[in-house]
C-alpha positions in Angstrom: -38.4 -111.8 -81.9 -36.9 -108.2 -81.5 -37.6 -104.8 -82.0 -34.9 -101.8 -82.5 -33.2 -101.5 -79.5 -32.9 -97.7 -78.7 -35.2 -95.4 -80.4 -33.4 -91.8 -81.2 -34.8 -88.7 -82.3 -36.5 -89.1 -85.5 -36.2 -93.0 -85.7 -38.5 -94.9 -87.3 -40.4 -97.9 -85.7 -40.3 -101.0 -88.0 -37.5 -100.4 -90.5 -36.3 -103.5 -91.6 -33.1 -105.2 -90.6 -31.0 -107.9 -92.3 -30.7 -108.7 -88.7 -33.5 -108.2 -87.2 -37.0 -109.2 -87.8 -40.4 -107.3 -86.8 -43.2 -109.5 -86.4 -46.2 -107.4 -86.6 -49.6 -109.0 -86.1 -51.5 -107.1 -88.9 -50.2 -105.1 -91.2 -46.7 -103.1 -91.0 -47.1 -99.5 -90.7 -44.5 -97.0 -90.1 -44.1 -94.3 -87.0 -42.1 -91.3 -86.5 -41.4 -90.3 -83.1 -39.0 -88.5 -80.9 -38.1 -87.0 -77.6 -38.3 -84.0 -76.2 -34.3 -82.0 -76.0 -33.4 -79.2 -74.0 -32.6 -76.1 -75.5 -32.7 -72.5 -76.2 -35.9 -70.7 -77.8 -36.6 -67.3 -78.9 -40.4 -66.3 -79.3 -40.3 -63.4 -82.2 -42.5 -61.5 -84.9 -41.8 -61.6 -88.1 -41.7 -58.2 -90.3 -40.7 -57.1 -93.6 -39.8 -53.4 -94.5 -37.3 -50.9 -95.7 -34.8 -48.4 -94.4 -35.2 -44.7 -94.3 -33.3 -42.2 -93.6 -34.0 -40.5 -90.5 -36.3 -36.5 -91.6 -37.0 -38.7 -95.1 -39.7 -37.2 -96.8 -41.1 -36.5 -100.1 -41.1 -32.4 -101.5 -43.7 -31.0 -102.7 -44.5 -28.0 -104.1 -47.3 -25.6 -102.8 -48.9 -23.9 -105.9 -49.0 -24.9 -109.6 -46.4 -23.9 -112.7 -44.0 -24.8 -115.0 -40.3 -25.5 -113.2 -37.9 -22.6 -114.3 -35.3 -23.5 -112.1 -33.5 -26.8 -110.2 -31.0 -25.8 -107.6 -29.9 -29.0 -106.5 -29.5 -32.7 -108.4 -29.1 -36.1 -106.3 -26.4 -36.4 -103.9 -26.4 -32.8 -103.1 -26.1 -31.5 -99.4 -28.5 -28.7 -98.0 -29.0 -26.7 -95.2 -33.0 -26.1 -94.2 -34.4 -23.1 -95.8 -32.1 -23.4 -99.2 -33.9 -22.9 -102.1 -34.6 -26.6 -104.2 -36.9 -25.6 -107.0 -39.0 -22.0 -108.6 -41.6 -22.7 -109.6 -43.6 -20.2 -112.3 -46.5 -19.7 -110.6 -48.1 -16.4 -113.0 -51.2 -16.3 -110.6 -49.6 -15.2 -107.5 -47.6 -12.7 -109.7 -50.3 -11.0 -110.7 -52.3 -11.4 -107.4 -49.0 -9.7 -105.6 -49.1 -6.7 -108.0 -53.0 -6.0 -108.0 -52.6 -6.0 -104.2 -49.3 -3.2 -104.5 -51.4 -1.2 -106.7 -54.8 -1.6 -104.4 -52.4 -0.5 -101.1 -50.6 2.3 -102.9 -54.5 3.6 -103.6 -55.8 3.4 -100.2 -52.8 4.5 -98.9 -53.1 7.5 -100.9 -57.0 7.9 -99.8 -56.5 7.3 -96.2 -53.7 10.2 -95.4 -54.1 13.0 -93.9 -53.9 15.6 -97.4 -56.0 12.7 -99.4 -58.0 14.5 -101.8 -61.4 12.3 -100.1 -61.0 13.3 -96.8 -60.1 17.1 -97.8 -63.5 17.3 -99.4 -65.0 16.0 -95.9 -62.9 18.8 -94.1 -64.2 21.2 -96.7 -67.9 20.3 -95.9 -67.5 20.1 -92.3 -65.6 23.7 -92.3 -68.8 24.9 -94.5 -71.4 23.1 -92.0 -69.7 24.8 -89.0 -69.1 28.1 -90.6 -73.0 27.8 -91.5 -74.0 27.1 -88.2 -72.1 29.5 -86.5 -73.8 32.1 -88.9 -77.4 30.8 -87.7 -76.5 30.1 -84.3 -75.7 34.3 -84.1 -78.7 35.3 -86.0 -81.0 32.9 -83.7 -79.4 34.9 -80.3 -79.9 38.2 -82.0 -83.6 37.1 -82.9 -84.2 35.9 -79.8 -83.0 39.5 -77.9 -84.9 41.4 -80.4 -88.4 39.2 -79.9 -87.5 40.0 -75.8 -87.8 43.2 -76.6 -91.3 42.9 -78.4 -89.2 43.6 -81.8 -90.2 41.4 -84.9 -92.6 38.8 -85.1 -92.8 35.0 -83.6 -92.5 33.9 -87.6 -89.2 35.7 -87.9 -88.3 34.4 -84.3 -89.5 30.4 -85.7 -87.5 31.2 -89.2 -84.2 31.8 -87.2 -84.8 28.8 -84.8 -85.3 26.2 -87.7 -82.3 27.8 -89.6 -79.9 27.0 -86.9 -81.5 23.7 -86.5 -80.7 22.7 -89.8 -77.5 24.0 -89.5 -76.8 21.9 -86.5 -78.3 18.9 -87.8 -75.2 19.8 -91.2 -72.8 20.3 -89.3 -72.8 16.7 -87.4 -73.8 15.1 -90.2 -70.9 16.3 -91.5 -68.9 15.6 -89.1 -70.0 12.1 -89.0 -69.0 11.3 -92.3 -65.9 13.0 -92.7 -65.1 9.9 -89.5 -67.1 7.3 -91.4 -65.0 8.0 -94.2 -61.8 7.8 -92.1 -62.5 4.9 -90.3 -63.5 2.7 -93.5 -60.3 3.8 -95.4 -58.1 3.1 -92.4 -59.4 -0.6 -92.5 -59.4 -1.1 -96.0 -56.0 0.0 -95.8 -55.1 -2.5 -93.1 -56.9 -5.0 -95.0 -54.8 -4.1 -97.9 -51.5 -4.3 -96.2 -52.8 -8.0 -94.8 -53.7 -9.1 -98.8 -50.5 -8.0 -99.9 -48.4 -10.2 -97.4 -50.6 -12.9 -98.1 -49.9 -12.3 -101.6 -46.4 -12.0 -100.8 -46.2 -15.4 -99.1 -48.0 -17.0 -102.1 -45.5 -15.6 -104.2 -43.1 -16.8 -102.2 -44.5 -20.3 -102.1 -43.0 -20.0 -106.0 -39.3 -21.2 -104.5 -39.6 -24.4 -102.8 -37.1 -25.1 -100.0 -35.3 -27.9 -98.0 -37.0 -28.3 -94.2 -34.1 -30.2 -92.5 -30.5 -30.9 -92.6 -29.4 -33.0 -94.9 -29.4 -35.4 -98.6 -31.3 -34.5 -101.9 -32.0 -38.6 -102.6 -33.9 -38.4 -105.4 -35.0 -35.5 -108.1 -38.0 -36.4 -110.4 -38.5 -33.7 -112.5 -36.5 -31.4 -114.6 -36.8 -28.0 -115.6 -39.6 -27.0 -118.1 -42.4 -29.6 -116.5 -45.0 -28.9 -114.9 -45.0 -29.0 -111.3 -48.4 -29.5 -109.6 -49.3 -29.9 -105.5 -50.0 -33.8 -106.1 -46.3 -34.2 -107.7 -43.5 -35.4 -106.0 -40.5 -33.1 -106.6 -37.7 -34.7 -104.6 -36.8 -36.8 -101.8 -34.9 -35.9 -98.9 -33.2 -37.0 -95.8 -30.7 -37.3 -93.3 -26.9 -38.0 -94.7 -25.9 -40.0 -92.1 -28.6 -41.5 -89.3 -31.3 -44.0 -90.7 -34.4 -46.1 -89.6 -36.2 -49.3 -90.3 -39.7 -49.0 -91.2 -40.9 -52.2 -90.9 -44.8 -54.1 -91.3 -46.5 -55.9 -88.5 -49.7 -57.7 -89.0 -52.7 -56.4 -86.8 -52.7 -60.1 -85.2 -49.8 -59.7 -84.1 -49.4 -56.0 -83.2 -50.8 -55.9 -79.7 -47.4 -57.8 -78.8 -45.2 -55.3 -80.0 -43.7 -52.3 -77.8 -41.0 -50.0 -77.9 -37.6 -51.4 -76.6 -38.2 -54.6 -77.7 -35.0 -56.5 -79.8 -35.0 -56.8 -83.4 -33.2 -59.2 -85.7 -32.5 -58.0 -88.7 -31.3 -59.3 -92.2 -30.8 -57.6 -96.1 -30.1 -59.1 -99.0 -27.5 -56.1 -99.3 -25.6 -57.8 -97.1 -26.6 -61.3 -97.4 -25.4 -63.6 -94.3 -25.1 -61.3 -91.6 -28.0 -60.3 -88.4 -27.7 -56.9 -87.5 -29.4 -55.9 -84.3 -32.0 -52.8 -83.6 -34.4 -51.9 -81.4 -37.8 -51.4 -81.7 -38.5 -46.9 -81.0 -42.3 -46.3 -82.3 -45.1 -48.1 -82.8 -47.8 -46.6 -85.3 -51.1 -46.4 -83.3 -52.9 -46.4 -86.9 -53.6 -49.6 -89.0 -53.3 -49.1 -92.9 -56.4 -50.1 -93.7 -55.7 -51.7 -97.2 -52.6 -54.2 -96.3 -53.9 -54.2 -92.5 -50.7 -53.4 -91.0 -49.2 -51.5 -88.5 -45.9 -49.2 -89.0 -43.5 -49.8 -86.3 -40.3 -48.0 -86.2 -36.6 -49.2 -85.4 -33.1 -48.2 -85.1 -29.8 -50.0 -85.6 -27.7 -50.6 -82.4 -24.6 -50.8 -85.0 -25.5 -49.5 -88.4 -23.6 -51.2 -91.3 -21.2 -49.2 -92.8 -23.4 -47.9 -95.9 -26.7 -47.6 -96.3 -29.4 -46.0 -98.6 -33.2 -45.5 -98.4 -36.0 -48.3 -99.3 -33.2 -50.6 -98.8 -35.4 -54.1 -98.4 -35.4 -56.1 -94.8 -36.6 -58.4 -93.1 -37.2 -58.9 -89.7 -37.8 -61.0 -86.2 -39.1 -58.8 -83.2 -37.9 -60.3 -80.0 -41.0 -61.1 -77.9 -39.2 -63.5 -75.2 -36.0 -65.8 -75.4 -35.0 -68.9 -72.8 -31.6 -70.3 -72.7 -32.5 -73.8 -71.0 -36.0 -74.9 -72.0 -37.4 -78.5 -73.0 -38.1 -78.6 -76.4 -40.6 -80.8 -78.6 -40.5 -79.8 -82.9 -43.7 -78.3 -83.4 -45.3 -80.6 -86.1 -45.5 -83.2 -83.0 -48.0 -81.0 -81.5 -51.5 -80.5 -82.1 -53.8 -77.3 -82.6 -55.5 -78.1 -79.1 -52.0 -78.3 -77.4 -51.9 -82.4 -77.2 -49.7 -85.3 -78.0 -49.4 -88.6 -78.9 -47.8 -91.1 -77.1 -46.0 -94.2 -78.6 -48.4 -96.0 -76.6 -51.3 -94.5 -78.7 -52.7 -92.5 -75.5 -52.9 -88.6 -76.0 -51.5 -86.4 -73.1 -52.7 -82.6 -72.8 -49.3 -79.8 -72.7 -48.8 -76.7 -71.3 -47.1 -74.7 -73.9 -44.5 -72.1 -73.0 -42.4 -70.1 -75.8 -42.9 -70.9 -79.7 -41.4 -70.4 -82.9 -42.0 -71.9 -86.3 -40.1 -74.7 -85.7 -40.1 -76.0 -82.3 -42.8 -75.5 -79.1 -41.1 -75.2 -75.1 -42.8 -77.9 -73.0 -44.0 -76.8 -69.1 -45.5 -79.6 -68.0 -47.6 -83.1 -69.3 -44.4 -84.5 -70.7 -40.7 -85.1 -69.8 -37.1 -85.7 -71.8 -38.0 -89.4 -72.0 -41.2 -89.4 -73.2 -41.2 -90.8 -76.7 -44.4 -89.0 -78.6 -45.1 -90.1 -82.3 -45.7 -87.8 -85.2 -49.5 -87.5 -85.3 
C-alpha cells in the first residue's frame, strides 16, 4: 500500500486515486495541512473615515434673526474677514441705540457746563460765600468780647454760625465731587455698553475666518438663522486631510509618522499613501473611537470633503519572514502537527490572513488545519 507521495500546501491527506489506494484502519477522515513559506508581512490597523479639507469647519452665526442677506453661494472663494451672511438681529439694534441715547445723556451731565454739576458749583459758591460771612463776624465778635464788649451769648451765636457754615460749605463741596466722580463712571460705563452693543450689532454680519472655499450653503435668505444652525461650510481650496476612526483597542498603537494605506471608492483600484500627523487624545464616547489625523504624501488630482476611505495604519512590515495562514494557528499560539502532537509558537508580525513564525516550527514542518 501507498500514500500520496509529496504533500504541498493545502493538500489533502486521503484523496482518492484511481491509482492509488489508502488503506486506513478505521474510518477515512480527511486533513488539511500545509507548510510554513517565507515571505513578506505588514502588521497594520484598519480605519475608516473621510477627507477634509484642511481649516474645514461649519459657520455659525452668533445671535438670532431672519437672513436678509447671502453674500456668497457654493464654490465661491473668500478671503478671512469677508462678510458671508446679515443676519436681522432687531435686539442688538435697539440695544445699540438705547446705549447712544444713554452716552449722549451722561455725556451731557458729566461736562464741565452740565446743568447738574452747575447747580453743585452754585451751592458750593453760596456755602463759601456764607462761610466767609460768618467766619468775619466770629473774628469781629471775638475782638469785641476781648474788649469786654457784648455778651458770651452773642460771642456763642457767632461761633455756632460759622460752624454751620463750615460744616455747608464741605458738605458742599463733597457733593459737588460725589456727583462728579459718579457721572464720570457712569459715563465710562456707558462708552463700555455701547461698544459692547456695537460688537453685538456687529455680530449681525457673519464672516469667513480663513482663506479659502464656501463648500456648502444651507439656508437661503428669508429663514431663520439661529446659534444651533449650521450656515455654511468652509475650507481650504487646495490642501486636505484624512480624518479617519481607530478603535480604542487598538489606539495605544497608533502615533504620529506612522504609514497609511489608503483606498476610495472615488478612485477604485488604486493605494494612495499618507502619513499619520495627529492623534486625538479624546475618545468619542458613543462609537468609542479615537480621531486620528493624516495627510497625503501625493494627493490625487481632485478631491472634495466627506469623501469616504478606508484605511490600513502601518504598525510594522518584514520583507523576509516565515509565514504560517493564520487559521492553522490557535488562540493560545499552538499548532498541530501531522503527527497529532501540538507544538507551542512564538508569534512575530500578524495580519488577517497570515501569522510570522519566530521559533517552535520550521519551513518543513507540515501542521494540519486544527
Amino acid at each position: 500500500m501507498m500514500l500520496l507521495g509529496s504533500i504541498q500546501y493545502g493538500s489533502r491527506i486521503g484523496r482518492w486515486s484511481p491509482f492509488l489506494i489508502v488503506a486506513l484502519s478505521a474510518c477515512t477522515e480527511e486533513r488539511v495541512t500545509t507548510r510554513p513559506k517565507e515571505g513578506a508581512i505588514t502588521e497594520s490597523v484598519y480605519a475608516s473615515g473621510v477627507v477634509k479639507a484642511l481649516d474645514q469647519y461649519v459657520v455659525h452665526s452668533q445671535v438670532n434673526g431672519i437672513l436678509l442677506m447671502a453674500y456668497v453661494t457654493e464654490g465661491d472663494t473668500v478671503e478671512a474677514g469677508d462678510p458671508l451672511f446679515l443676519i436681522d438681529d432687531r435686539s442688538s439694534s435697539l440695544a445699540s441705540r438705547k446705549a447712544e441715547v444713554n452716552l449722549a445723556f451722561l455725556e451731557k451731565n458729566a461736562s464741565s457746563n452740565s446743568p447738574v454739576l452747575a447747580q453743585l458749583r452754585a451751592s458750593v459758591t453760596r456755602a463759601r460765600e456764607s462761610l466767609e460771612n460768618d467766619s468775619a463776624l466770629y473774628a469781629k465778635q471775638m475782638r469785641l468780647w476781648e474788649k469786654q464788649i457784648g455778651s458770651e451769648n452773642d460771642l456763642e451765636q457767632r461761633r455756632l454760625a460759622y460752624t454751620t457754615s463750615r460744616a455747608n460749605y464741605e458738605a458742599a463741596l463733597e457733593a459737588y465731587a460725589e456727583s462728579r466722580d459718579r457721572l464720570r463712571t457712569e459715563l465710562s460705563l456707558a462708552r463700555s455698553d455701547l461698544e459692547l452693543s456695537k460688537v453685538a450689532e456687529d455680530d449681525r454680519t457673519v464672516r469667513s475666518w480663513i482663506d479659502g472655499v464656501v463648500y456648502d450653503v444651507s439656508i437661503e435668505k428669508g429663514e431663520l438663522a439661529t446659534t444651533q444652525r449650521a450656515l455654511a461650510v468652509l475650507g481650504s481650496a487646495e490642501d486636505f486631510l484624512l480624518e479617519l476612526n481607530v478603535d480604542e483597542y487598538d489606539i495605544v498603537r497608533i502615533a504620529p509618522g506612522q504609514r497609511v494605506l489608503v483606498t476610495m471608492d472615488s478612485y477604485r483600484g488604486q493605494v494612495m499613501e499618507a502619513i499619520v500627523t495627529k492623534v486625538d487624545p479624546l475618545m468619542d464616547e458613543r462609537s468609542r473611537t479615537f480621531s486620528v489625523e493624516a495627510v497625503f504624501l501625493k494627493p490625487p488630482s481632485r478631491l472634495y470633503p466627506n469623501l469616504t476611505a478606508e484605511a490600513n495604519i502601518v504598525i510594522r512590515s518584514r520583507q523576509e519572514a516565515l509565514l504560517l495562514p493564520a487559521n492553522y494557528v490557535t488562540i493560545d499560539d499552538r499548532v498541530i502537527l501531522a503527527s497529532g502532537d501540538s507544538v507551542a509558537l512564538e508569534i512575530g508580525l500578524r495580519d488577517l490572513e497570515m501569522v510570522e513564525v519566530i521559533s517552535g516550527i520550521d519551513a518543513s514542518t507540515v501542521v494540519v488545519l486544527p
